[in-house]
Every structure is written in structure tokens, then in C-alpha cells.
N, C-alpha and C positions, 0 to 999 in steps of 0.2 A: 768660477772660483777653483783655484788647484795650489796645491801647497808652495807653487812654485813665487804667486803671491806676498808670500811671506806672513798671514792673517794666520794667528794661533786664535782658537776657542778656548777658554778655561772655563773649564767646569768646579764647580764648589757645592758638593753634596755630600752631607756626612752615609749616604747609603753607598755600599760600595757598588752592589747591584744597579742603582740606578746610576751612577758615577759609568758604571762598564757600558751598560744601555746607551746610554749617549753616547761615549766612546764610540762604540761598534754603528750608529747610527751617521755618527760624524764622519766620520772615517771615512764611510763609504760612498762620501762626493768629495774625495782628497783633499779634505781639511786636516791641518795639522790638531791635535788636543793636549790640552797638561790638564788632569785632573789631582782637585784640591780637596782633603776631606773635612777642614775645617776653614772657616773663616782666615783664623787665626796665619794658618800655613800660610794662605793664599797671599794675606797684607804682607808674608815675610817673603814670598818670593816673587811676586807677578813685576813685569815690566812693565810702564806706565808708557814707556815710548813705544811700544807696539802695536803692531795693527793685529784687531782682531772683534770680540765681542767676548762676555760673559755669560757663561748659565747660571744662577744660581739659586738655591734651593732658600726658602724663606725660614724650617723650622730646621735649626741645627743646635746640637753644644753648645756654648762658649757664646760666642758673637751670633746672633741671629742672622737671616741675609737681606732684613731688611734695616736694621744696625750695621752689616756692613759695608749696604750701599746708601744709607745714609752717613756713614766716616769716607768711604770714596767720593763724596759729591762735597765731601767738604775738604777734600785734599786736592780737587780740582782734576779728579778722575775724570779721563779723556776715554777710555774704550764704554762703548753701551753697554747697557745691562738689560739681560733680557731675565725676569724671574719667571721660575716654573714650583708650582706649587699645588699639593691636593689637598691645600685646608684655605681656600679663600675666603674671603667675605671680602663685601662693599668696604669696609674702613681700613681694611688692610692694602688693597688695590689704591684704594685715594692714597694713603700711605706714600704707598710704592710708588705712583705717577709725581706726587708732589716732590717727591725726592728723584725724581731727573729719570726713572727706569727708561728703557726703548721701548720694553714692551712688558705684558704680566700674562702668561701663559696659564691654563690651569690646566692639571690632569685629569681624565687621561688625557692627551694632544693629539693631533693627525701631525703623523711624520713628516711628510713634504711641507706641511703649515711651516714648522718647526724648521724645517732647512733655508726653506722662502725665508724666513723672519731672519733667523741665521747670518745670510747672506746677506738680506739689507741694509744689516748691521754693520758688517764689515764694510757694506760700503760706504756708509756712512762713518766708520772711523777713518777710512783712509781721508773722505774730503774733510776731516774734521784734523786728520794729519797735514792732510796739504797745507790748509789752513793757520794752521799752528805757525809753522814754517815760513811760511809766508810773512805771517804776523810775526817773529822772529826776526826773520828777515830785514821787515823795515823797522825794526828796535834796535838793531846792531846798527843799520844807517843813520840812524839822530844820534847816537851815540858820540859819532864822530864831530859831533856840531858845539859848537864853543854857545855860550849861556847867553850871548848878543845873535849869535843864530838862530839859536833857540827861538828867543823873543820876534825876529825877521819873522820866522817860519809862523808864528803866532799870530801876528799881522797876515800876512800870506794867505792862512787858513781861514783869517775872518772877514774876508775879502777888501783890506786895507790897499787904498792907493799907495804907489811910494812915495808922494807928498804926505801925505796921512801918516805914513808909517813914520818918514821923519819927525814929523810932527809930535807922534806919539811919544818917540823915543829919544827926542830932545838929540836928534845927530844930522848930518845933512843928508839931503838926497842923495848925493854923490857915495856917501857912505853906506846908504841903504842901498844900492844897484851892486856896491862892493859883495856888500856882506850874503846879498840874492845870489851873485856869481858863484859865491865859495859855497854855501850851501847846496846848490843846486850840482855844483861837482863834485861832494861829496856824499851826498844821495845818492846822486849818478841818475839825476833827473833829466830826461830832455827837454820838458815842457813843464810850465807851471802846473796844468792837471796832475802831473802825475804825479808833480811833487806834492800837491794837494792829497793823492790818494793814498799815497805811503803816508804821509802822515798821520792821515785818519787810519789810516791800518794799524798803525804803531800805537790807536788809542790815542795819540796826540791830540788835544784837543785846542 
């Protein structure tokens, strides 16, 4: 892992002390850092499309961090969270896991733990960016499909013969192979699988 990456860490701890600690700790395997001293700050500046991971601190001001990463898990927050905390308990960790965290660290922590966890994160954001992208991807290609494509690509998926599909759709065969044609060149499909699999990607169902 090295900054050249692109993977920021944000940290969110109203202690400035421990806010620098981490800094100086992260740092020091060329990780980039933005540290946040409130909740608050954090929801007004953080990028949503960045790769990286979260620290955050559970008792703060304002927004709590386990209030804040339960408003990120409902905003459809994509970087992990890793919380670090030295007031745990059992129902606060359930808490924390049931609302999506990576991981629930308690103090004190072993430093390499902490960088290991760190890094796992990251990597798990970036496949969870590739991902995204991907899924993207095949949602910009249905896009382009007219509402009788649509419907082909629906037969298609449920594994409809093209007699069947005519049948379904009250059009002839001849029209169903049309309308297979156009879709499948505007997917930019070469084979039925794949057009199958972009679908399913796109959530199509």
C-alpha cells in the first residue's frame, strides 16, 4: 500500500491527541490521512467515491460514531469502517457489527493489528469500487434498450425459448430474433451468457 494508490484514511476523533497518533502511525506506511474532529465535519467533507477506509471514534460531540455510521449505512456508504474505541461493551459492538462496521477495535490496540486491518480495508474498498463500476457499467447498457427490449432481455433471463418468448409477447419469432439482435448490440454482448450476466449485474431481474 503507498499513497500512490490513491486510498485516503479518514480519521474522526474529537481527541486531537489521538487524531495525531493515528496520523503519525498511518503515515508511516505511506498512507495518505484527512483527519475529522467531529462527526459533523466529516458528513460535510468526506468523498463517497474514494478509496480508502474510516477510523472512527464511538464517544464524540454532536453525532456519536456509532450514529454516524449508522446515517453512512443508510446513505449507502461505500468506504468500511473500522471503529476504535476504549469504552466497549457487548451491545455496543453488536451495535456496531449490525450496522455494516469492518471491524470494532478496542484500546489499547497492537499497532501492526491496526495497519493489517487498515489495509484489508482498503482493499476491500477498492473491490467494492471495482464493483460499483462495473455494476454501473451494465446500468448504462440497459439504458439504451427500448421497453420491448426490455421485456426480450426479461424472457432471455428466464430462460424463455424464442417461440416462448413470442408466445409471451403476443409478436412473432421473426420479431423476437430482431429485437435479440438489437439488444445484444447495444449491450455489446457477444454471446447470450454474457448478455445474461450483465443483466444480472445491472440488478436486472
Amino acid at each position: 500500500m503507498n499513497e500512490e494508490n490513491g486510498a485516503i484514511v479518514f480519521i474522526v476523533d474529537d481527541d486531537a491527541s489521538v487524531r495525531d497518533s493515528l496520523r503519525w502511525l498511518i503515515e508511516s506506511v505511506q498512507l495518505p490521512v484527512q483527519c475529522f474532529a467531529t462527526a459533523q465535519t466529516f458528513l460535510a467533507g468526506y468523498n463517497n467515491q474514494q478509496t480508502g477506509c474510516v477510523l472512527l471514534d464511538v464517544r464524540m460531540p454532536g453525532i456519536s460514531g456509532l450514529d454516524l455510521q449508522e446515517e453512512l449505512q443508510a446513505q449507502d456508504f461505500v468506504l468500511p469502517v473500522i471503529i476504535i474505541t476504549g469504552h466497549a461493551d457487548v451491545p455496543m459492538a453488536v451495535r456496531a457489527f449490525k450496522s455494516g462496521v469492518f471491524d470494532f477495535i478496542e484500546k489499547p490496540f497492537n499497532d501492526q493489528h491496526l495497519i493489517d486491518r487498515i489495509q484489508q480495508a482498503i482493499e476491500k474498498s477498492r473491490s467494492q469500487k471495482v464493483s460499483i463500476q462495473r455494476r454501473q457499467d451494465a446500468r448504462d447498457r440497459l439504458q439504451k434498450l427500448s421497453s420491448r427490449e426490455i421485456q426480450v432481455l426479461d424472457c432471455i433471463v428466464a430462460g424463455y425459448s424464442n417461440k416462448a418468448m413470442a408466445r409471451e409477447l403476443d409478436i412473432s419469432v421473426k420479431t423476437i430474433e430482431t429485437h435479440r439482435a438489437n439488444l445484444m448490440s447495444k449491450i455489446g454482448a457477444s454471446s447470450v451468457s454474457e448478455l445474461v450476466r450483465t443483466a444480472l449485474l445491472a440488478d436486472k431481474k
